[in-house]
C-alpha positions as a Markdown table, in Angstrom:
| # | Residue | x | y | z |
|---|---|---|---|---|
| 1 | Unk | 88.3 | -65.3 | -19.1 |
| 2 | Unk | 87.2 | -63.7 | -15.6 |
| 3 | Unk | 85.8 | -65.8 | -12.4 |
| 4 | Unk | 82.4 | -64.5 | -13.1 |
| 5 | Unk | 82.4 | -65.5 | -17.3 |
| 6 | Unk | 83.8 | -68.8 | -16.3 |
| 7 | Unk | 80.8 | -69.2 | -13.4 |
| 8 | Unk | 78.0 | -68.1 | -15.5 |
| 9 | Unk | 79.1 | -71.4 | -18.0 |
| 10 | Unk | 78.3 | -74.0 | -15.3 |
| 11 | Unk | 75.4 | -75.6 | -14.7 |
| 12 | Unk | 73.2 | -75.4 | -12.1 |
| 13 | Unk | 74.7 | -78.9 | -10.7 |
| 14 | Unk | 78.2 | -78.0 | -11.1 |
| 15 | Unk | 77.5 | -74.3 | -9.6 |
| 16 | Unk | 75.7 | -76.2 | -6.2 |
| 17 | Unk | 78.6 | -78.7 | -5.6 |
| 18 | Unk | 81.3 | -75.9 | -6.5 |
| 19 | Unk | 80.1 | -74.0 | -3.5 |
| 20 | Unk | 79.7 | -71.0 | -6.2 |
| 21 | Unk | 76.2 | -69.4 | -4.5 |
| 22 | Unk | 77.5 | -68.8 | -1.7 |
| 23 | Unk | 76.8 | -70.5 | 2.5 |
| 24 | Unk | 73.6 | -68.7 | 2.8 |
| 25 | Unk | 72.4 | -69.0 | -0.4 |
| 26 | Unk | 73.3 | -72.6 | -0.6 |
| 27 | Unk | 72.2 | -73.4 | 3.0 |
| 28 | Unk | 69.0 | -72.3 | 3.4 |
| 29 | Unk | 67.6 | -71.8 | -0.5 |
| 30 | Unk | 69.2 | -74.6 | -1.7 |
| 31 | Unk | 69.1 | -76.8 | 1.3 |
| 32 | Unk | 66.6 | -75.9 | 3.5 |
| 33 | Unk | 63.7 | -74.4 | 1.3 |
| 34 | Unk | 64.6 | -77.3 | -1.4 |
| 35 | Unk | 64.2 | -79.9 | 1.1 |
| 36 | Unk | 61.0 | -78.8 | 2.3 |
| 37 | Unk | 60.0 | -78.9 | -1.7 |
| 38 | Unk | 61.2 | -82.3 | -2.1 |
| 39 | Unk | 59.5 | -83.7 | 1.2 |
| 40 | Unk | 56.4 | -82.1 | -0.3 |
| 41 | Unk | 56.5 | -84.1 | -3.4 |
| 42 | Unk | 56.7 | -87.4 | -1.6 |
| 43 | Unk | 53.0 | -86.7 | -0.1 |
| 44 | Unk | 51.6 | -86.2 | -3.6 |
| 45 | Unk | 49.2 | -88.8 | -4.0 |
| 46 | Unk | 50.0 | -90.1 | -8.0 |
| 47 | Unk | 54.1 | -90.0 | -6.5 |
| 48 | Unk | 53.0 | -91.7 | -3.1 |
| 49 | Unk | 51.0 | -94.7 | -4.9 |
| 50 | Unk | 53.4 | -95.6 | -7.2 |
| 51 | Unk | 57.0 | -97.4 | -6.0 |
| 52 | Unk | 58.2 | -96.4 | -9.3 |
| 53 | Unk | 58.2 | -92.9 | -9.0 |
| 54 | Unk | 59.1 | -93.1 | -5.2 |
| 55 | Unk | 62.6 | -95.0 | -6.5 |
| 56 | Unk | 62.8 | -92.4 | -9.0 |
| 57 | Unk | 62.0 | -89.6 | -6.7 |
| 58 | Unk | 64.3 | -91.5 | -3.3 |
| 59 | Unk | 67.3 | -91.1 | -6.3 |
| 60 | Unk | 66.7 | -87.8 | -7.5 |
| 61 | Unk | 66.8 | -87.2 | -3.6 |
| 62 | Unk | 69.7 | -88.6 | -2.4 |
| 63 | Unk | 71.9 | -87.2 | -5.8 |
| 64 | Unk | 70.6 | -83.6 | -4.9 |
| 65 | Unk | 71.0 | -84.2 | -1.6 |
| 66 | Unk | 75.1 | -85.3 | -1.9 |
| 67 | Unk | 75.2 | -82.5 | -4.4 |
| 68 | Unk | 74.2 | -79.8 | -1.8 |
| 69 | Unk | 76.5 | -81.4 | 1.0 |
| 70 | Unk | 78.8 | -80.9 | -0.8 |
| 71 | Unk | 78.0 | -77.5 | -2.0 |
| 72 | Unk | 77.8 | -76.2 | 1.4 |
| 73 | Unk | 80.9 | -78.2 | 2.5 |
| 74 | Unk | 82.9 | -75.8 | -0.5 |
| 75 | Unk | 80.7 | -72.7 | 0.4 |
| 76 | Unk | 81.6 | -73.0 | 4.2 |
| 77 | Unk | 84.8 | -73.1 | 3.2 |
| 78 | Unk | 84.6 | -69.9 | 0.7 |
| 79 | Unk | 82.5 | -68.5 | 3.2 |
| 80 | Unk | 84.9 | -64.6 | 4.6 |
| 81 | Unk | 82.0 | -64.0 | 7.5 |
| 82 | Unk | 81.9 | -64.9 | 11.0 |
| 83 | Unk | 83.9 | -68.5 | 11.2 |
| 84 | Unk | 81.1 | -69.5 | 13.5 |
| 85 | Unk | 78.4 | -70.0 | 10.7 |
| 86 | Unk | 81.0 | -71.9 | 8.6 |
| 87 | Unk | 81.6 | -74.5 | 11.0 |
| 88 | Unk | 77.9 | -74.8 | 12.0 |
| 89 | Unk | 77.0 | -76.0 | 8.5 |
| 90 | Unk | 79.6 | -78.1 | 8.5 |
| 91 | Unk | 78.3 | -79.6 | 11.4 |
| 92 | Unk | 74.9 | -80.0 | 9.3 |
| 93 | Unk | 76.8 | -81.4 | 6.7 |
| 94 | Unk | 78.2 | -84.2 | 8.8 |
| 95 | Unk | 74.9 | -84.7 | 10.6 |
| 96 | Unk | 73.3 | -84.7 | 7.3 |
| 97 | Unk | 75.6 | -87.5 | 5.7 |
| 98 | Unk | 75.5 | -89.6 | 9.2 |
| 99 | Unk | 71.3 | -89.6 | 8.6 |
| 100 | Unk | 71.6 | -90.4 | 5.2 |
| 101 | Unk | 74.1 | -93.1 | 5.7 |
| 102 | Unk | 71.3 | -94.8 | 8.2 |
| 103 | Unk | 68.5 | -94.0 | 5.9 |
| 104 | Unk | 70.3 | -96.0 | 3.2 |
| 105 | Unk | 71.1 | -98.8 | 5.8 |
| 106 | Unk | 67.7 | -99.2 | 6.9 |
| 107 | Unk | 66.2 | -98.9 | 3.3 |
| 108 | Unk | 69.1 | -101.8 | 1.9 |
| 109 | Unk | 68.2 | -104.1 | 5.0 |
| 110 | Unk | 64.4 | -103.7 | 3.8 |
């Protein structure tokens, strides 16, 4: 079975976190575009009322969230172009995991 058969039997998930889309793709797509979706949903008014769907929402979030750090960790990593954008999304990446790490804290010291 080639690279591309055994790609195209992953799922979405699997695909993200395996780096498989490629940096840009991953990066800004996946990353950028998706986070602007997500933030979206939190100022829907039936999400935003309920603290049920904002737990259920704040874990979807933070599981696509380590997904796609991941992802772009593996994609940076995959990535053949200039070295420069590779370790630029790392830095995001690390950034991104330190402001998680402090969202967390502050939400667990509630």
């Amino acid at each position: 079975m080639s690279d591309n058969q055994e790609i195209n039997k992953k799922g979405f998930f699997k695909k993200l976190m395996d780096g498989d889309f490629g940096l840009a793709k991953t990066y800004w797509l996946y990353g950028i575009l998706g986070n602007i979706v997500i933030g979206l949903m939190y100022e829907i008014p039936v999400i935003s009322e309920s603290l049920g769907l904002i737990l259920i929402l704040l874990l979807a979030t933070i599981i696509y969230t380590i997904s796609l750090m991941i992802g772009i960790w593996k994609a940076a990593n995959r990535y053949t172009g200039k070295k420069v954008w590779a370790f630029l999304a790392k830095i995001a990446v690390v950034l991104g995991v330190i402001q998680m790490a402090v969202t967390v804290i502050g939400l667990v010291t509630l």
